[in-house]
PyMOL CGO cylinders between C-alpha atoms (Angstrom):
from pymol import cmd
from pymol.cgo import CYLINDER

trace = [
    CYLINDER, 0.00, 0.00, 0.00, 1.32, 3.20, -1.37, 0.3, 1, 1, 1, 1, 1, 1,
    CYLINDER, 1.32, 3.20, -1.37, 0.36, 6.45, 0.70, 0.3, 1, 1, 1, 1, 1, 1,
    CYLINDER, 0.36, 6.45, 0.70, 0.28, 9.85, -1.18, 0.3, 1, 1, 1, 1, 1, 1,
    CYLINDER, 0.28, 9.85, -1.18, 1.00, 12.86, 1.30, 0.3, 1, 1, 1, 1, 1, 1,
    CYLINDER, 1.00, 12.86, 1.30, 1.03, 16.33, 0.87, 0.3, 1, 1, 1, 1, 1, 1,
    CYLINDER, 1.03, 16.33, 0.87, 3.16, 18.29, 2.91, 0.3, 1, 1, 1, 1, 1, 1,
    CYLINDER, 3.16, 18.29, 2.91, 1.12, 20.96, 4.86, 0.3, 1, 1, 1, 1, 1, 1,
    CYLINDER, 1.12, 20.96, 4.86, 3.41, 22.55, 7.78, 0.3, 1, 1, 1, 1, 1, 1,
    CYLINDER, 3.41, 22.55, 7.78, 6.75, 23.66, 6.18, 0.3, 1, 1, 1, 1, 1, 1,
    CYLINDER, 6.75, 23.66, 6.18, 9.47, 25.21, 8.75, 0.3, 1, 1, 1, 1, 1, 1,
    CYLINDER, 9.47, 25.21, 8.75, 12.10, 27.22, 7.74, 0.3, 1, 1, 1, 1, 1, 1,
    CYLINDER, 12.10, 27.22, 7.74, 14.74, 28.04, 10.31, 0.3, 1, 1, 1, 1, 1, 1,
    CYLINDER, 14.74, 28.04, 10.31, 17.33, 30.41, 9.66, 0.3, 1, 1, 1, 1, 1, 1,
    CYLINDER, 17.33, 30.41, 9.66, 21.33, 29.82, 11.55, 0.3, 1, 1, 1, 1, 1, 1,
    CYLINDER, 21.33, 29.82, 11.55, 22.21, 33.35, 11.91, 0.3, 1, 1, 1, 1, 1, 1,
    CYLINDER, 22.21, 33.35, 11.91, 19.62, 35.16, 10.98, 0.3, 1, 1, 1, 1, 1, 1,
    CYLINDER, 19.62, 35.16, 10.98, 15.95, 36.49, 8.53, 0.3, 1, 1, 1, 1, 1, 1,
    CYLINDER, 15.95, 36.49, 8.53, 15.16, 39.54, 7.12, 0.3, 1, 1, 1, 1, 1, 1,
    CYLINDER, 15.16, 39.54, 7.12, 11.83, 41.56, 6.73, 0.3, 1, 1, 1, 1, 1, 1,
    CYLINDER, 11.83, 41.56, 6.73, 11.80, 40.51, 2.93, 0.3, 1, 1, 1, 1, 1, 1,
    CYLINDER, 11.80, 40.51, 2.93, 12.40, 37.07, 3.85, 0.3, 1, 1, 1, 1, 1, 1,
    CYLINDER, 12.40, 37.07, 3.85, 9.13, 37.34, 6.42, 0.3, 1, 1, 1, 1, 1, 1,
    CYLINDER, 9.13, 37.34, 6.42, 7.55, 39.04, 3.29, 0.3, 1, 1, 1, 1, 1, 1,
    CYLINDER, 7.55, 39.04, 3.29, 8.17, 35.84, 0.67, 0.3, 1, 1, 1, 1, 1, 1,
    CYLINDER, 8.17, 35.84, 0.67, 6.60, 33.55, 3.39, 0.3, 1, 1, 1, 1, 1, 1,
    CYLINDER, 6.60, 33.55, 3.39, 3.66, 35.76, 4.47, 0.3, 1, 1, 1, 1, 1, 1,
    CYLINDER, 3.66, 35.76, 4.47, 2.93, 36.03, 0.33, 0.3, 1, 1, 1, 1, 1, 1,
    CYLINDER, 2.93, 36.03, 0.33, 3.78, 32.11, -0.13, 0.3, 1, 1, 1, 1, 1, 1,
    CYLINDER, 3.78, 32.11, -0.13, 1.45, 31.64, 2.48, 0.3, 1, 1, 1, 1, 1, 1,
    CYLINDER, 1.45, 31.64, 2.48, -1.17, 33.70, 0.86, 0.3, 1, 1, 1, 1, 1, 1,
    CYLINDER, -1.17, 33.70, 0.86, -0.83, 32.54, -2.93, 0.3, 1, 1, 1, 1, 1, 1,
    CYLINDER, -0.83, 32.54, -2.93, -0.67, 28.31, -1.33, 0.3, 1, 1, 1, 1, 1, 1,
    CYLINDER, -0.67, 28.31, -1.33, -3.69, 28.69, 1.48, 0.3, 1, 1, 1, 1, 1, 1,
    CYLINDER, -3.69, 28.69, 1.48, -2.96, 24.61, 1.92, 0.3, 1, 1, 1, 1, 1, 1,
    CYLINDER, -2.96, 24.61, 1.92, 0.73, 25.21, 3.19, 0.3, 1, 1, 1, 1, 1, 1,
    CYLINDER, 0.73, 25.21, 3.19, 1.53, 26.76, 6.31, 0.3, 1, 1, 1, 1, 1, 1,
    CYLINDER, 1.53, 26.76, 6.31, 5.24, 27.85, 6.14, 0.3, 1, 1, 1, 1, 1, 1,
    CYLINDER, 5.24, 27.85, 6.14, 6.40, 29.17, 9.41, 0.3, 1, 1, 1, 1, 1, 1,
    CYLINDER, 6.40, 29.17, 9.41, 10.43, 31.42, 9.23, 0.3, 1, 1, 1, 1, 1, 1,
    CYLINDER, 10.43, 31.42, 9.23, 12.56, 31.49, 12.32, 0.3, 1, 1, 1, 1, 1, 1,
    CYLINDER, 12.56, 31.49, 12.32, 16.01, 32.36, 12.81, 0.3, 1, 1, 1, 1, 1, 1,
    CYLINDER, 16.01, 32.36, 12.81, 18.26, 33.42, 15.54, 0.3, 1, 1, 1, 1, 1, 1,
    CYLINDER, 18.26, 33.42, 15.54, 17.60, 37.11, 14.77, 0.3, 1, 1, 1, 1, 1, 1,
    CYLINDER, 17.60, 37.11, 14.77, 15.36, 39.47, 12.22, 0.3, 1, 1, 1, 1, 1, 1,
    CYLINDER, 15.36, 39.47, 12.22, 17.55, 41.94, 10.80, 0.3, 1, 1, 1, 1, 1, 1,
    CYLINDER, 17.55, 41.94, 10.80, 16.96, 45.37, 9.82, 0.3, 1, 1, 1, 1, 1, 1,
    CYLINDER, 16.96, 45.37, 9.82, 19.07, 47.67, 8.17, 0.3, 1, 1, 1, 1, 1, 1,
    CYLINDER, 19.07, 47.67, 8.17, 20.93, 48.87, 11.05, 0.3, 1, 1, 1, 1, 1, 1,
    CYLINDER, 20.93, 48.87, 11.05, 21.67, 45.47, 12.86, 0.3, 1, 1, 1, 1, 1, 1,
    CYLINDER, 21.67, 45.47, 12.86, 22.51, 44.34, 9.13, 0.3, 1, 1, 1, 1, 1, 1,
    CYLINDER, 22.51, 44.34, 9.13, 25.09, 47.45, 8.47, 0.3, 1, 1, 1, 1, 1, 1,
    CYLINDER, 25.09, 47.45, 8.47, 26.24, 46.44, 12.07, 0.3, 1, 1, 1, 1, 1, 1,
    CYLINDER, 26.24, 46.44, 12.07, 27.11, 42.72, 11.19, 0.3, 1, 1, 1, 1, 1, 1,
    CYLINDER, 27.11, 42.72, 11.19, 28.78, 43.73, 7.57, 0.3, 1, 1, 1, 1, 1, 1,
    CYLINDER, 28.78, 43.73, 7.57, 30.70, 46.54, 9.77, 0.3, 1, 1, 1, 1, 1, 1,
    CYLINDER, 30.70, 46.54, 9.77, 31.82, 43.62, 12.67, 0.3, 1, 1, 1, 1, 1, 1,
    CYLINDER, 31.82, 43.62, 12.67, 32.74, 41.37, 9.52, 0.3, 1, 1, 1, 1, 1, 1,
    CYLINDER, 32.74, 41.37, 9.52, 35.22, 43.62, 7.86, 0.3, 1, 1, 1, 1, 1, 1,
    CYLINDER, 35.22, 43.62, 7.86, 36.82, 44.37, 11.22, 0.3, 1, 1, 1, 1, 1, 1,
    CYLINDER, 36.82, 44.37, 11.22, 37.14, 40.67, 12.38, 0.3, 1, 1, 1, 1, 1, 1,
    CYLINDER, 37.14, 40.67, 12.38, 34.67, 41.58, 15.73, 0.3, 1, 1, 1, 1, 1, 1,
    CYLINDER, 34.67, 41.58, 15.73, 31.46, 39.92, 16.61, 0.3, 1, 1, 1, 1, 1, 1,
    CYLINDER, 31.46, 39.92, 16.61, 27.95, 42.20, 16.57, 0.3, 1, 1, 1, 1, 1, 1,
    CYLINDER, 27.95, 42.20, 16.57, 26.53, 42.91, 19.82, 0.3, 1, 1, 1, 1, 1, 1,
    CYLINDER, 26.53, 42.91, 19.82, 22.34, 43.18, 19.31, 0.3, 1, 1, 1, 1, 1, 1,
    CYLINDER, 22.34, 43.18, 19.31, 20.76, 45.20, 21.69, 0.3, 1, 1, 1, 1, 1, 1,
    CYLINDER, 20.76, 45.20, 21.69, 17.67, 43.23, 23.11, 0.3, 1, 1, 1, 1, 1, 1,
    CYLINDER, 17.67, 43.23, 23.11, 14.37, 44.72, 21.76, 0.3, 1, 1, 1, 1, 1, 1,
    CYLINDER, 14.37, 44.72, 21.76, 12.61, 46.91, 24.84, 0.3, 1, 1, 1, 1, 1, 1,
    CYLINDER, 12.61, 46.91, 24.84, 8.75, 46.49, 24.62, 0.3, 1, 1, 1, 1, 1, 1,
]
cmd.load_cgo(trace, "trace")
């Protein structure tokens, strides 16, 4: 007995870290496949600054420091 599946919950996990356009392809792959829930994670969401930041700590051989979010 052969069982056809279709995958429904997709998880995509970022090492390092996801930007706002990432979070913008799943929330319109979402929208355009209603039968597939993707769900994007990472370690951090960038923006420009903490981006600029990391490219910055890169050419300088340092590691970023994020500042936790205050809400």
């Amino acid at each position: 007995m052969v069982m056809k599946t279709r995958i429904q919950d997709v998880i995509v996990f970022i090492a390092g870290s996801a930007t706002y356009e990432e979070s913008l392809a799943v929330y319109n792959i979402n929208k355009q496949n209603p039968n597939i829930k993707v769900i994007l994670g990472g370690t951090t969401i960038h923006n420009f600054q903490s981006f600029s930041n990391e490219i910055v700590s890169a050419t300088n051989g340092t590691t970023p420091r994020y500042k936790p979010r205050s809400h």
